[in-house]
N, C-alpha and C positions, 0 to 999 in steps of 0.2 A: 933708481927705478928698477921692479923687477918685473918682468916681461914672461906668463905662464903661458904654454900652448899645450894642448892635449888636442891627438890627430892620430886617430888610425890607430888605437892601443897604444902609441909613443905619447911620453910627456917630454917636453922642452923646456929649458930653465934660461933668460938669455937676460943676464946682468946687464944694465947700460947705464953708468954715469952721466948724472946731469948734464955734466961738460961736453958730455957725445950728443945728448937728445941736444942743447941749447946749438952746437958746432951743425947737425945736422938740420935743425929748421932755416940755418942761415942757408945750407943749399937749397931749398928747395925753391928760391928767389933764382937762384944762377940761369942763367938763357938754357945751359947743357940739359938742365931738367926742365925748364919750363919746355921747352921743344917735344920733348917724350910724351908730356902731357896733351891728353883731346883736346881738341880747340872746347867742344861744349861741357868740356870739366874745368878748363883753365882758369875760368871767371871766378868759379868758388874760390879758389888757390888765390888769386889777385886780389878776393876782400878780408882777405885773413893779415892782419899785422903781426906777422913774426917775432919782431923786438917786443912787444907787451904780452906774447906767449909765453916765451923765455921770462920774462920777467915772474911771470905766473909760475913758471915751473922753479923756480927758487924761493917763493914763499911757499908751493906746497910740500917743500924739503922741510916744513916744521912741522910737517904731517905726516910723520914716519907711520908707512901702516895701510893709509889711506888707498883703498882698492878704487882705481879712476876708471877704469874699463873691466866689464862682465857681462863674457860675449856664450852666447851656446845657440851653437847653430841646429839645423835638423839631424845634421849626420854625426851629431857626436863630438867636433870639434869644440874646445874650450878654446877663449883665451883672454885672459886677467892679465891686466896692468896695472902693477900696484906702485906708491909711493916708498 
């Protein structure tokens, strides 16, 4: 997965292997971050099934290419998430 951001005249380029995104939604479950989290954001977080994300994110590994996020704010900022 490649991770574009364009901010401010800078462009960012930030490589993440699957194994990191799939390692990294199993944190988002741990008390240490649900605690950081609003109480009235927390809920959205609690109906989201992690393991069948992950799961999703290794069949769309057969979709090399596939742009999942295209973001353009007002000020200019980009930022694409591609497969």
């Amino acid at each position: 997965m490649r991770i574009y951001v364009k901010a401010e005249g800078r462009r960012y380029f930030i490589p993440v292997p699957l194994v990191f995104a799939k390692w990294g939604m199993s944190l988002v479950k741990s008390p240490f971050i649900m605690k950081n989290i609003p109480e009235n954001e927390r809920k959205y977080v609690e109906m989201i099934d992690f393991n069948e994300l992950a799961k999703c994110l290794y069949i769309l590994k057969e979709y090399k290419g596939l742009t999942l996020i295209d973001v353009k704010a007002k000020d200019g900022t980009i930022v694409e998430i591609t497969i």
